[in-house]
C-alpha positions, -999 to 999 in steps of 0.1 A, spaced: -596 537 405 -622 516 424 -661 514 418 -680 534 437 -714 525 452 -739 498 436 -708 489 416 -693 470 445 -680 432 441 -714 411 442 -714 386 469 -727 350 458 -699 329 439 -724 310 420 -734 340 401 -713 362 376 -720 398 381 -716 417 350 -716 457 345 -728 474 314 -724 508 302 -738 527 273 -722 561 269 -728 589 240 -697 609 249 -704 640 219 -681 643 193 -653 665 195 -655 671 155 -679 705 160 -676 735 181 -693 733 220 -675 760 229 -672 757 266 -685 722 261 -662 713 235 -640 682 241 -608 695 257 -632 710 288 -646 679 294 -629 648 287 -613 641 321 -647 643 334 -661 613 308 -626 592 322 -639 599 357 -676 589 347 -662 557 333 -636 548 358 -661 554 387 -683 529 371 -656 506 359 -681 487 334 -664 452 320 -685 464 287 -687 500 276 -703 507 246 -693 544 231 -709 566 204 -700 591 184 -668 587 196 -636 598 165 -600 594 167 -589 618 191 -615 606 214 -602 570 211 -568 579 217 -572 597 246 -596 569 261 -569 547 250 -540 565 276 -561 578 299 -582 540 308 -555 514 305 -577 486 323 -594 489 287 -589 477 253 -616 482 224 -631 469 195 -641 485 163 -639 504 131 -648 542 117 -683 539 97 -666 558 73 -633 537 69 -641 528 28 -637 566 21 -653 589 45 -644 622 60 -651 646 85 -677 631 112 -664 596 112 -679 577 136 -672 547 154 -692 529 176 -664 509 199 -669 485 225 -645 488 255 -639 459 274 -620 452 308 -594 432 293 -580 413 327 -617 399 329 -632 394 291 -614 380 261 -629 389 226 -629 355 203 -649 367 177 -657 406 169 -670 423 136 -688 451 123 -720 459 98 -736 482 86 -774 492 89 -782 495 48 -797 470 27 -760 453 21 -750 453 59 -718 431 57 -705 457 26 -694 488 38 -713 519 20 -690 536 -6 -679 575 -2 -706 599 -13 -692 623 -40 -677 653 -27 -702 681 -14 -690 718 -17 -697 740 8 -700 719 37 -669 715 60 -680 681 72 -703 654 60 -711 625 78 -702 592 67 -731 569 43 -746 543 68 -748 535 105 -726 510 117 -733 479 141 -701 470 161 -701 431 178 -676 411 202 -684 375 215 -662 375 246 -647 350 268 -659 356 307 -622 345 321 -633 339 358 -662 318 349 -658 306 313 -688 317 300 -694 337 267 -716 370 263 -721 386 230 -718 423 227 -734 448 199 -735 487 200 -745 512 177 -758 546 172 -792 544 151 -801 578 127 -822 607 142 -845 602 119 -871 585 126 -889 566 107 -886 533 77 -846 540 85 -844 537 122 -875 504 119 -849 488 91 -823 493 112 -837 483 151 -851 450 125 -818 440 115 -800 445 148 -828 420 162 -823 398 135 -789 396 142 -793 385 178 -823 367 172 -799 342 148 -772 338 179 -771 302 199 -804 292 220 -800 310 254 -771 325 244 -763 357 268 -763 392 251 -760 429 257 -772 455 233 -758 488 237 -762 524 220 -778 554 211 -813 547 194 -823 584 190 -863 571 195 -878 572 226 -881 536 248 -913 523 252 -932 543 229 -921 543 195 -921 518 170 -882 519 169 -884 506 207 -908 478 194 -896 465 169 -860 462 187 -872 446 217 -896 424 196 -876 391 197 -863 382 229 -842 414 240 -854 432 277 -847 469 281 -829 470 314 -847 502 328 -880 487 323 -859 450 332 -844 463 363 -852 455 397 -846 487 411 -842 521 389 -818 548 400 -814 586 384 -836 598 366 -860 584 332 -843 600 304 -810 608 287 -804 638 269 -793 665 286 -775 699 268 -743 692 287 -766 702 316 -785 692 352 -815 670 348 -847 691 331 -880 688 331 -888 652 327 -917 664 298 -892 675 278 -868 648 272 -867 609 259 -848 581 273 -832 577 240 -798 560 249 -807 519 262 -792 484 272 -810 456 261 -803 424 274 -813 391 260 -809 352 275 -799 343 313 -791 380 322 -813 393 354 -812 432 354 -807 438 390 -800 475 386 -803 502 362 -792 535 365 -792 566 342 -757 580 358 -754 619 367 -721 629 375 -707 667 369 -671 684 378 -682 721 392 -713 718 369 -691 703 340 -711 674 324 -691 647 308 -715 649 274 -746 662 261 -760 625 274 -765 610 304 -744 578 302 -769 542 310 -754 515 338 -768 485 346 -762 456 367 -765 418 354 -768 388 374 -759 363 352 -770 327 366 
């Protein structure tokens, strides 16, 4: 399916143009009713295939989810793990990167975990009666370094989906993630993808992450499409004073943000999630 739009083929060889998408696509582990997964999935395949992003990062996507991605998008592969794969039921996360594989190679990936021990996987809590699903101990970080085929350039690639609570959790956690990209290769190019729950710009979550180096692409770009926030209720925009732009691409090294846009597509008034998926454009020199 071809890109639509600002997503056409850029037009000056000497420059690799690079498209990034950030997408909270709902879980289909609780009950939406007529929001609920099977009503809306071919509309977050359209979203994505109308885009066509070389790197996709997903959230709160479970195994279902993945496997319908899987059929339904086979210019993709992915990258990742569960957060709850050492024991965890129910709400079992991942945070996956897709990637255009006829374009980017992954030659090193891995995941960790946002806890005090982020390369050991939290054990299982003990069982909880009387709750049908728990979620999963820790938030997970998932990383690819790829392999830019056409040019032969590397990019690294993290995504993750931070608590909603804010507060010392989501600061440990925006700290790490910036530490981690902070310690890549001088100059080195990198995308940061995912659901931060905290609102850009304003919060110390948003500070601390984009302390060291990393750019928010909305604030980044040089031109801004759709509108300032994310969250949605599987509906139209609302109000702008009573949402956050909580889902972000940060982008740190050579990268130029050329465009951002917060990306509102609907089937006959079916939305794809309770999000707004992110898009942006990269020049990258």
């Amino acid at each position: 399916m071809a890109a639509c739009g600002w997503l056409a083929p850029h037009a000056a060889a000497q420059v690799v143009t690079l498209d990034v998408m950030t997408f909270n696509i709902r879980t289909s582990n609780v009950d939406d009713g007529a929001d609920a997964w099977p009503h809306r999935r071919d509309v977050v395949v359209e979203t994505i295939a109308r885009a066509a992003p070389q790197i996709l990062g997903l959230q709160e996507v479970v195994d279902e989810q993945i496997e319908y991605l899987e059929e339904m998008l086979p210019d993709y592969r992915w990258i990742g793990v569960d957060r709850g794969l050492n024991g965890g039921v129910g709400l079992s996360e991942y945070t996956p990167i897709f990637y255009r594989h006829r374009e980017l190679s992954p030659i090193a990936s891995g995941n960790f975990w946002l806890t005090d021990t982020p390369d050991v996987p939290p054990p299982p809590r003990r069982p909880e009666p009387r709750r049908r699903f728990r979620r999963p101990r820790g938030r997970i970080v998932t990383w690819a370094r790829f392999y830019h085929q056409a040019s032969g350039r590397e990019i690294y690639a993290f995504n993750t989906h931070l608590t909603l609570r804010q507060g010392p959790r989501q600061h440990q956690s925006a700290r790490l993630i910036a530490d981690r990209v902070a310690a890549l290769p001088a100059g080195a190019a990198v995308v940061v993808t995912g659901d931060f729950n905290a609102s850009a710009g304003d919060t110390e979550t948003w500070r601390i992450a984009t302390g060291q180096g990393l750019r928010d692409a909305w604030l980044a770009a040089d031109e801004r499409q759709g509108p300032p926030f994310t969250s949605n209720g599987f509906g139209p925009p609302p109000p702008q004073d009573q949402v956050w732009r909580i889902d972000w691409i940060l982008v740190g090294g050579p990268l130029v943000v050329r465009i951002a846009q917060t990306v509102v597509h609907e089937d006959n008034g079916r939305y794809p999630s309770d999000h707004y998926p992110v898009a942006a454009r990269l020049d990258w020199p």
